[in-house]
GUKEMAR-504139 format. One record per residue (C-alpha): residue in one letter; x, y, z. Coordinates in nm, 4 decimals, always signed. Example, Ala and Ser with C-alpha at 12.3 -4.5 7.8 and 13.67 -1.06 7.14 Angstrom:
BEGIN
R; A; +1.2300; -0.4500; +0.7800
R; S; +1.3670; -0.1060; +0.7140
***
This chain:
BEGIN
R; X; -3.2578; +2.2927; +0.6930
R; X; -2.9337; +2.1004; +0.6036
R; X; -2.8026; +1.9211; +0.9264
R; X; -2.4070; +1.8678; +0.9323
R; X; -2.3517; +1.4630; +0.8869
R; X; -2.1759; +1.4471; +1.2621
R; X; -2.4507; +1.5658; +1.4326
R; X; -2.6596; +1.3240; +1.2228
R; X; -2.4469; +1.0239; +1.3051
R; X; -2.4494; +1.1414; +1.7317
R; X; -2.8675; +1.1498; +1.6456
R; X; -2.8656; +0.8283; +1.4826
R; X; -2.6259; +0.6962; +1.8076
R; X; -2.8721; +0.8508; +2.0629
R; X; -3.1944; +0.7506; +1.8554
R; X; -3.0873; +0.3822; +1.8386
R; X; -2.9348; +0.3648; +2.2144
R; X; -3.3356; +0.5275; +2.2560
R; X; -3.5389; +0.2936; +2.0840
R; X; -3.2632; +0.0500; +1.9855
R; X; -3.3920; -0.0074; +1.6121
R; X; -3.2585; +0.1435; +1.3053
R; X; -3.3672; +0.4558; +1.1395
R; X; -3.6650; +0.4969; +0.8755
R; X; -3.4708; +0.3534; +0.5595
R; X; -3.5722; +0.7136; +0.3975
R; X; -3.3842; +0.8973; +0.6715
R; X; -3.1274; +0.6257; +0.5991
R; X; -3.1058; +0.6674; +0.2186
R; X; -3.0977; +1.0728; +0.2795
R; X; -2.8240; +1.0055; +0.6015
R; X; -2.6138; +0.7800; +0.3004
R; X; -2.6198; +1.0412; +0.0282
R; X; -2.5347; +1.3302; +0.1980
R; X; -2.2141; +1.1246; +0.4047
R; X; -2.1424; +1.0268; +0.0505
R; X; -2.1267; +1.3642; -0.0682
R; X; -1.9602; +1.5166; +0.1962
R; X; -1.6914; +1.2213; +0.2125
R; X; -1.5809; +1.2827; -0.1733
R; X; -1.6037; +1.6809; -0.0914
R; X; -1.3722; +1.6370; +0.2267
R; X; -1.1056; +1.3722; +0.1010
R; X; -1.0942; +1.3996; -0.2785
R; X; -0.8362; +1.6448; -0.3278
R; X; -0.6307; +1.4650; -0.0158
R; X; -0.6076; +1.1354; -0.1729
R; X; -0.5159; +1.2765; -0.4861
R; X; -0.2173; +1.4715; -0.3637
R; X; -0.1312; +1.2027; -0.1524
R; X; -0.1407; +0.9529; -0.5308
R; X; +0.0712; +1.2122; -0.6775
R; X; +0.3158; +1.2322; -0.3638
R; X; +0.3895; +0.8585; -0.3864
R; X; +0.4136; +0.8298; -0.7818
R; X; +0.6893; +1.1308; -0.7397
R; X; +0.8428; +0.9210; -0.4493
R; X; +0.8198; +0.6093; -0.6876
R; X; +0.9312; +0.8208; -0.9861
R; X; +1.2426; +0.9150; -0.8196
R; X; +1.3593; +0.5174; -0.6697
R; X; +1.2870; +0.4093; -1.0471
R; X; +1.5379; +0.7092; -1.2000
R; X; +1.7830; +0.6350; -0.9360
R; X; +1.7681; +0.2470; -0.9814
R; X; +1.7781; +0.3386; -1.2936
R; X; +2.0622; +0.5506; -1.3481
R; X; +2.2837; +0.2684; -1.1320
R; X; +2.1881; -0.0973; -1.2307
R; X; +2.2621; -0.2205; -1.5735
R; X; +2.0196; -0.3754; -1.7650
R; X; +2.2476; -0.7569; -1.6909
R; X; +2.2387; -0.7247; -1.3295
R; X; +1.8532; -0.6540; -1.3473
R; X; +1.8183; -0.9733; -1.5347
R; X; +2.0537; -1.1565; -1.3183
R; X; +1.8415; -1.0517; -0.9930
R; X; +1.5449; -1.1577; -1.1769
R; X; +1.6738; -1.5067; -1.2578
R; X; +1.7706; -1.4971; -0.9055
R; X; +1.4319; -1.4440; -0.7855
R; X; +1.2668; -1.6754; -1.0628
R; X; +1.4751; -2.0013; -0.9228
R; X; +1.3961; -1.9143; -0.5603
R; X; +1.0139; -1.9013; -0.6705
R; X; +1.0955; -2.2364; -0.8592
R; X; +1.2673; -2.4582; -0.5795
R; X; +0.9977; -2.3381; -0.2598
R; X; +0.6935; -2.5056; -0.3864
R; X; +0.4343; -2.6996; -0.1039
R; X; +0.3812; -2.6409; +0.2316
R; X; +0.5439; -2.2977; +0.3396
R; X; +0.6958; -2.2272; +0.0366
R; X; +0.5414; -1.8993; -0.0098
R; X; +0.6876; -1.7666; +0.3732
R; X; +1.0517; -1.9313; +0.2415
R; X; +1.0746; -1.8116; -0.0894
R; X; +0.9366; -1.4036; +0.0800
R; X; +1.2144; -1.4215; +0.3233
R; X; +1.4654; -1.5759; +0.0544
R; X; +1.4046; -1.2824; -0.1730
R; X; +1.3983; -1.0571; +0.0624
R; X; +1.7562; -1.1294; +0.1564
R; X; +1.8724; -1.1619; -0.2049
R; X; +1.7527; -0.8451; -0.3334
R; X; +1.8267; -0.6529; +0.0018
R; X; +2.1907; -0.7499; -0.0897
R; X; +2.1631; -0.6801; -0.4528
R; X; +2.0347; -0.3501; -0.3627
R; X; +2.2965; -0.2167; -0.0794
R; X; +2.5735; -0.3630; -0.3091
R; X; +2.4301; -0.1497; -0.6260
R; X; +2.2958; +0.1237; -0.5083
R; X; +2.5804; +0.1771; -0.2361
R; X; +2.4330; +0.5021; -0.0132
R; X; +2.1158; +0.5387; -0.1354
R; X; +2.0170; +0.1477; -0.0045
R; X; +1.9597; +0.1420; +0.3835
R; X; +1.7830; -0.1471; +0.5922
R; X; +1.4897; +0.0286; +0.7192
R; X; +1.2774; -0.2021; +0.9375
R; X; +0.9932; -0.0048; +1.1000
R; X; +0.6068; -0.0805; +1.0566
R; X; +0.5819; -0.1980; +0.7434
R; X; +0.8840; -0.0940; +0.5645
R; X; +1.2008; -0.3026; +0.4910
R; X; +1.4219; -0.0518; +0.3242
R; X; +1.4919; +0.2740; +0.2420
R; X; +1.6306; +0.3773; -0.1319
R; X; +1.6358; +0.7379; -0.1867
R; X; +1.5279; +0.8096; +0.1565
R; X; +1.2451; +0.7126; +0.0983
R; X; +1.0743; +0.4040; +0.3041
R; X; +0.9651; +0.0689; +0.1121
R; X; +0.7535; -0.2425; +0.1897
R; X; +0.8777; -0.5331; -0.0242
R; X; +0.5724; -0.7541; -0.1294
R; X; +0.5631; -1.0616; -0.3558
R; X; +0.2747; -1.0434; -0.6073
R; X; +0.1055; -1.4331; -0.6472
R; X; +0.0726; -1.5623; -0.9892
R; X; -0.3226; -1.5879; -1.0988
R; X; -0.4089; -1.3224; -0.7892
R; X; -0.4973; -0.9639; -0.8896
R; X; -0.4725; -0.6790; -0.6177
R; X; -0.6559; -0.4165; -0.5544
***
């Protein structure tokens, strides 16, 4: 008999509020694998459409961006940026040289991009392009994400 993984995980609750020890690590093991398998079955196909949502969303910033700012003013902004990450070295230079670019390219932006740049602040998003909400993030040098 297969028992559904949420009425294993109230057991588990109960047993251990019971007896207030852990499970036999083969019940474990067998408790793992089948959450496992029922986790990939379950959310798979959402986070896939949800990957394909935001590259389309993406997609469609990049075309308009794109379609708008010449190749100079991208290289301009980016020489912009470049000095700002230059001069704030040390101590807080990292929280000075965020907010600096943040204001730099938020300008850039609403001046070349006109109606499809709005200041968007709400939870983590700083601006809209395309209607479509952003988070600006700067990326350290000799750090990978994830």
């Amino acid at each position: 008999m297969k028992i559904n993984f949420k009425i294993k995980i109230k057991l588990k609750i109960i047993y251990i509020m019971i007896f207030e020890e852990e499970f036999e690590e083969e019940f474990e093991e067998e408790f793992e694998e089948e959450f496992e398998e029922e986790f990939e079955e379950e959310f798979e196909e959402e986070f896939e459409e949800e990957e394909n949502i935001n590259k389309n969303k993406l997609q469609k910033i990049f075309n308009c961006m794109n379609s708008v700012i010449l190749d100079i003013d991208k290289q301009k902004i980016s020489n912009c940026i470049k000095c700002i990450n230059t001069i704030c070295k040390g101590d807080g230079g990292g929280l000075l040289s965020g907010s600096l670019t943040e204001k730099v390219l938020s300008k850039f932006l609403e001046k070349s991009l006109k109606n499809e740049y709005k200041e968007f602040n709400s939870n983590e998003s700083d601006m809209k392009i395309c209607d479509i909400p952003l988070s600006l993030k700067k990326s350290m040098e000799n750090r990978q994400l994830h």
